[in-house]
C-alpha positions in Angstrom: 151.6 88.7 75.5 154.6 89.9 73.6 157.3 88.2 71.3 159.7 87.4 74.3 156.6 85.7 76.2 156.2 83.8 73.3 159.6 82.9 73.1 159.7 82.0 76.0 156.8 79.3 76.0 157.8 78.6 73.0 161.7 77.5 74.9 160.1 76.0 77.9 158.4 73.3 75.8 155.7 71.1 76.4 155.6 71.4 80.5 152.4 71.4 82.9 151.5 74.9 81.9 152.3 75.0 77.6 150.4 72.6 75.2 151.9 73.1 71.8 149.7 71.7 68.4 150.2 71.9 64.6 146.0 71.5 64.0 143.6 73.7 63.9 140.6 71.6 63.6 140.6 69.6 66.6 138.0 71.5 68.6 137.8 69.0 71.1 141.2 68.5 71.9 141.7 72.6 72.0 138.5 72.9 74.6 139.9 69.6 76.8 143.5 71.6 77.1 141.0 75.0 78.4 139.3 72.9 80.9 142.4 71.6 82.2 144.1 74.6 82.2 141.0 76.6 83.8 141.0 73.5 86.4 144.8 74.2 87.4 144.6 71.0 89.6 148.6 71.1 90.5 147.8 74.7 92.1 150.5 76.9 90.2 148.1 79.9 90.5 149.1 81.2 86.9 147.9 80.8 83.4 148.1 78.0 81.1 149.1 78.7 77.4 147.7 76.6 74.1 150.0 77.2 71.2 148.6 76.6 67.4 150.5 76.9 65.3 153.7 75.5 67.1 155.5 72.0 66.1 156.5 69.8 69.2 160.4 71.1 68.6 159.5 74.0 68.7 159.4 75.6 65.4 156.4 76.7 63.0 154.1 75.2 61.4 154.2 77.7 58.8 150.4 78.6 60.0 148.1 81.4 58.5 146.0 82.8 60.9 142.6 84.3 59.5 140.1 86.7 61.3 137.5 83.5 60.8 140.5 81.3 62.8 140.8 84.2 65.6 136.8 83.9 65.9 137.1 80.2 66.3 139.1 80.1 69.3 137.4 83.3 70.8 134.8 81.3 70.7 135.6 78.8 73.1 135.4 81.2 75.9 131.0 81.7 75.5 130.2 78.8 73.3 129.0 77.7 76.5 130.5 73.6 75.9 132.8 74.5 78.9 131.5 75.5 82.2 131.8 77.4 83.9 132.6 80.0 81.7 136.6 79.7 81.3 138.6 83.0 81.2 140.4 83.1 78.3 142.5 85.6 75.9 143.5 84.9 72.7 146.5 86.8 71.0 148.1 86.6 67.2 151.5 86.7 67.0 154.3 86.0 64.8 156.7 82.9 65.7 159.9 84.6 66.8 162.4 82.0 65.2 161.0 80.6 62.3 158.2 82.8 60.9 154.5 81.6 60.6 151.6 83.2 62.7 150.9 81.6 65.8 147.8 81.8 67.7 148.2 82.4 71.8 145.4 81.1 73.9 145.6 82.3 77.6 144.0 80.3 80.4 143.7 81.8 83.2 142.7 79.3 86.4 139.3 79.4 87.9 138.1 80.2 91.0 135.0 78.0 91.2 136.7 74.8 89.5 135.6 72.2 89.0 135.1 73.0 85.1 133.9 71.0 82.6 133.5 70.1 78.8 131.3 67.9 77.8 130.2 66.9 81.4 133.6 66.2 82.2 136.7 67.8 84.7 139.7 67.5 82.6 142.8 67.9 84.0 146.7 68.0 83.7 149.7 67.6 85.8 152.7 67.4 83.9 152.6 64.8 81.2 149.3 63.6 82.4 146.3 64.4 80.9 142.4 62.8 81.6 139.6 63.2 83.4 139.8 63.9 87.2 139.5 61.3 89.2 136.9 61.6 92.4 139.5 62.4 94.9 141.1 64.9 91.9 137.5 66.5 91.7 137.1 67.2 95.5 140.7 68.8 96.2 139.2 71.2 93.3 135.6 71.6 94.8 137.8 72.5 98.4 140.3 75.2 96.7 137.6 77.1 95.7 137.9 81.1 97.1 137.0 81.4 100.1 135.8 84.9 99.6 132.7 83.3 97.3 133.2 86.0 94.4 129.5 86.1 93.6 126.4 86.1 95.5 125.1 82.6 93.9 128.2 81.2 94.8 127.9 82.0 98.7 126.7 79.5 100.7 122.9 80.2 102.3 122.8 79.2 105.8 118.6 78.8 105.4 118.9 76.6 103.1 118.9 72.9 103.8 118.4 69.3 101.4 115.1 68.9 103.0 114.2 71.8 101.1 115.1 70.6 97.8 113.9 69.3 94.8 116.6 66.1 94.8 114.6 64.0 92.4 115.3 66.5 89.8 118.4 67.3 90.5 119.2 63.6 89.7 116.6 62.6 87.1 116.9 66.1 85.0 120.1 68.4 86.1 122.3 66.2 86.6 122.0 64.1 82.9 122.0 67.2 81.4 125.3 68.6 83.4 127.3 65.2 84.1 128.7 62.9 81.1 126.4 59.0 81.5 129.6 57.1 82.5 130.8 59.7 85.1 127.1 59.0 86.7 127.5 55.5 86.6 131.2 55.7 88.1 129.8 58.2 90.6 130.2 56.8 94.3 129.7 60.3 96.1 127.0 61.0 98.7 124.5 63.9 97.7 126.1 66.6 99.0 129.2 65.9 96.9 127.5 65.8 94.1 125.4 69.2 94.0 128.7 71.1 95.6 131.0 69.3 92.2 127.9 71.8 90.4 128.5 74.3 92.7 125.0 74.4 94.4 125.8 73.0 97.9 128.7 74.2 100.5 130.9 71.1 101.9 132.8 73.3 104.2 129.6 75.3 105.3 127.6 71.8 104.9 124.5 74.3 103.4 123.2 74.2 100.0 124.4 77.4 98.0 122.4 80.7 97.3 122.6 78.8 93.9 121.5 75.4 94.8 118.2 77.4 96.2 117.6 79.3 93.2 118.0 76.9 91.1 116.2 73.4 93.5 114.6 74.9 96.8 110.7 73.7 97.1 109.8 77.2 97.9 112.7 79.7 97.3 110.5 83.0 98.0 110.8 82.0 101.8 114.7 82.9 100.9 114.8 85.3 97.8 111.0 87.2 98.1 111.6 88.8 94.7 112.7 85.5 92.9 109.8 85.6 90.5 108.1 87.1 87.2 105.4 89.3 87.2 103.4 90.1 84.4 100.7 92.5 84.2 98.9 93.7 80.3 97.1 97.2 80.5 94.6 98.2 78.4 96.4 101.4 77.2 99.9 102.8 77.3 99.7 103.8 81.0 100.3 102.6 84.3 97.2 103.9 85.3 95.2 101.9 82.4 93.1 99.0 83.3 94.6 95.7 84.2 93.3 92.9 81.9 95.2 89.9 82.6 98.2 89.3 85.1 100.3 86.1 86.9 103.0 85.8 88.8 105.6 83.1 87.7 107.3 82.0 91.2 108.8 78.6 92.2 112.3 77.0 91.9 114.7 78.7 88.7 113.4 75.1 86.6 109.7 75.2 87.6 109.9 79.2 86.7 111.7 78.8 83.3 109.1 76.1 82.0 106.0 78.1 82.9 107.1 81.1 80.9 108.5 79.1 78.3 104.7 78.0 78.0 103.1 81.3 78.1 105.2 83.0 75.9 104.1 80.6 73.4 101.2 81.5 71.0 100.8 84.6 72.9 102.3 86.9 70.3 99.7 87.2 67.0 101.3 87.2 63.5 99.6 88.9 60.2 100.3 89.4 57.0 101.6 93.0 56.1 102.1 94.3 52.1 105.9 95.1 51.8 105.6 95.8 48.4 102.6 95.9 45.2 103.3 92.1 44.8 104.5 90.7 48.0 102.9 90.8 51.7 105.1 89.0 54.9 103.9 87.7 57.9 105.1 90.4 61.0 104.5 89.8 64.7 103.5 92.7 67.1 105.9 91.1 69.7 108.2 88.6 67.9 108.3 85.7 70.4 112.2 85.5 70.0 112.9 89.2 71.2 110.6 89.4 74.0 111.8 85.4 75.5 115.5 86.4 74.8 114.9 89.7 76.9 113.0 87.7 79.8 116.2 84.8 79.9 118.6 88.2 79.9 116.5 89.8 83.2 116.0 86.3 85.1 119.8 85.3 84.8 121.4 89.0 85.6 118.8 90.3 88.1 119.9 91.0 91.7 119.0 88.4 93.7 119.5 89.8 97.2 117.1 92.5 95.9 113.1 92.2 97.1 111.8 93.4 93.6 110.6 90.6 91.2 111.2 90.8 87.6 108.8 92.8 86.3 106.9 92.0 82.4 104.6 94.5 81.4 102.9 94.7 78.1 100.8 98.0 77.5 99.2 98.8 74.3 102.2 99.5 72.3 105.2 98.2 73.8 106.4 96.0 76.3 108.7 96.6 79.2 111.3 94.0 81.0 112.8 95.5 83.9 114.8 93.8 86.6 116.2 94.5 90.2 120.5 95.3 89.8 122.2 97.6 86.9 124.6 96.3 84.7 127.3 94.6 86.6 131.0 94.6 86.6 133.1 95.5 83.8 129.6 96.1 81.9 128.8 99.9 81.6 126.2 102.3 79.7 129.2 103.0 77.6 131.0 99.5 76.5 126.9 97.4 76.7 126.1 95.5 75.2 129.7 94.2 73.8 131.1 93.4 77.2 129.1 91.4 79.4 129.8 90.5 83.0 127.7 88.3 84.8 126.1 88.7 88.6 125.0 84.9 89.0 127.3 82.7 86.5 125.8 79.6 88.6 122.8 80.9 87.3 123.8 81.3 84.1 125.6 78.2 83.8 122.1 76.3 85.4 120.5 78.3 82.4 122.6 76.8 80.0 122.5 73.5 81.2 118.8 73.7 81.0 118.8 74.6 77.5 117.2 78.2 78.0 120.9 80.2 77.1 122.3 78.5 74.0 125.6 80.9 74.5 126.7 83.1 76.8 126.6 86.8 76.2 124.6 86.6 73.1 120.6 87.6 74.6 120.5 91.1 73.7 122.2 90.4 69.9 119.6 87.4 69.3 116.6 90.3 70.8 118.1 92.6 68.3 118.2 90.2 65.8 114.4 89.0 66.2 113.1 92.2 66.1 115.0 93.2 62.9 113.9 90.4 60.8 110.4 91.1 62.3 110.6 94.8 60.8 110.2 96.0 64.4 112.0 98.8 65.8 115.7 98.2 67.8 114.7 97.7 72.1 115.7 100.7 74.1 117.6 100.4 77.3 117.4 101.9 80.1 120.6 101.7 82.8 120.0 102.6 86.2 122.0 101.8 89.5 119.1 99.9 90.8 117.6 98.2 87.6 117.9 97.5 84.0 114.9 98.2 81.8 114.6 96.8 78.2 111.5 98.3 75.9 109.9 96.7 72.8 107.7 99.0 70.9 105.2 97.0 69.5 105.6 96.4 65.3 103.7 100.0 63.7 101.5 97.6 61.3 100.0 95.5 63.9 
């Protein structure tokens, strides 16, 4: 984006693809104008632009732009309120006719619309803005790419609704993903409904590798290494004697819930002197780190691999490893500040679920845990084949 882009916009006015705004504060307003921009329902194929900063003729609103202000918008793009996760840049520029900062937000459109914020497809075709109605929402669900840009996205031909879990897709997912009065409006069959979430195929008539992950009765039959296994050793070896193992298998919700309940109490806490007068509690494992590190393996693993996500606690660490390397524009070099995701269905069904409060943010929140824990940083290990992550367990306990 460069000053004649901007002028540009700025010129073209308020049109299908430019929403200009004096406010910074309205965050609701700003994340309904992504959604419909990510949504691109009249089919233009480019990006959308949100101006702050801009008045509705045009000139400045004499704004200041702040790093804090920059962060704010940035934010809109992993916050995880819209999903799927918009693609979004956000420039700072100065207005070209009238001084004051303005702040560019970039939306490009999706390829697996239909998005939403707050359980709900915005849209906008020239001076018309709302929610989409169900007609609106299918001619999105149908322009998806054909090409099916990631492997949760493409439909599985094994898969079929008899297979499902449908009474939690309705009675648990879908609350949780859909806004009340959209369900109560909703007169779609319930093949519509799981493909508006991206888990079924309307043009294949199949669920999705998604929809199987995430709902199938049995998904192993499908995706054999779609599970957890943990194994503690009685020393620092391989070799050591096994004294406790399980496997966590079942559908992506069934899965997430059973560790969610073994992870807890599982990790001791003591008290440790940090100085003559004061002791703090420390964890070997804090619980935080090591859950964080799981949610990280389960939602970027490869799913087409037959390798299960493998948890191993030894005597004085613990080791996450999972089947695929980093992915995308993710490399040894650039991890863990860009982040590309394998499964964003996944992801997204993670979110939803309440197990990823934002996108992107596992391995800071680990890292985090572990520092307030006095525990040493996780190493990482990136392979072609697998991603390893290594606690070492706290040197007091």
């Amino acid at each position: 984006m460069t000053q004649e882009d901007l002028k540009f916009l700025i010129a073209a006015g308020e049109k299908d693809r430019v929403e200009c705004t004096e406010s910074t504060k309205d965050t609701s307003k700003f994340r309904e104008a992504i959604c419909a921009f990510s949504n691109d329902l009249p089919g233009y194929a480019k990006p959308g632009y949100l101006l702050i900063g801009v008045k509705d003729d045009g000139s400045s609103s004499g704004l200041v732009v702040t790093d804090d202000l920059l962060k704010q918008f940035a934010s809109y793009r992993d916050d995880g309120q819209i999903l799927p996760q918009p693609l979004v840049n956000v420039a700072h520029l100065r207005h070209p006719d009238s001084g004051g900062d303005v702040i560019v937000v970039e939306v490009l459109p999706h390829d697996l619309p239909p998005v939403r914020f707050k359980g709900r497809t915005n849209i906008r075709v020239g001076p018309r803005k709302g929610t989409a109605s169900e007609t609106e929402e299918r001619l999105l669900m149908e322009r998806r790419s054909s090409h099916f840009p990631t492997f949760d996205a493409t439909p599985c031909p094994e898969g079929n609704l008899q297979r499902m879990d449908l009474e939690t897709f309705r009675q648990t997912y879908r609350r949780e993903a859909i806004a009340p009065e959209v369900i109560a409006e909703n007169h779609r069959d319930i093949e519509e409904q799981l493909a508006a979430l991206r888990f079924y195929s309307l043009k294949r008539k199949c669920p999705t590798n998604a929809g199987m992950i995430v709902f199938a009765d049995d998904p192993l039959d499908i995706f054999p290494g779609a599970k957890v296994q943990f194994v503690q050793f009685n020393g620092p070896e391989l070799a050591d004697e096994v004294i406790a193992e399980k496997v966590f298998a079942g559908n992506l919700i069934t899965l997430l819930a059973e560790i969610e309940s073994f992870l807890k109490g599982r990790f001791t806490q003591k008290p440790v002197m940090v100085s003559d007068l004061r002791e703090q509690a420390v964890f070997d494992y804090p619980k935080e780190a090591v859950r964080e590190l799981l949610m990280n393996a389960i939602v970027h693993r490869d799913y087409q691999s037959t390798s299960p996500v493998r948890f191993y606690q030894f005597e004085n660490r613990i080791e996450i490893q999972n089947p695929g390397g980093l992915y995308g524009d993710a490399s040894p070099e650039n991890f863990p500040r860009v982040n590309a995701y394998r499964n964003p269905i996944v992801a997204e069904a993670m979110h939803v679920l309440g197990y990823v409060n934002r996108f992107g943010r596992g391995i800071a929140l680990a890292k985090r845990a572990l520092q307030d824990n006095g525990s040493p940083e996780p190493k990482f290990d990136f392979q072609t084949s697998h991603f390893l992550a290594v606690i070492q367990k706290h040197s007091q306990r």
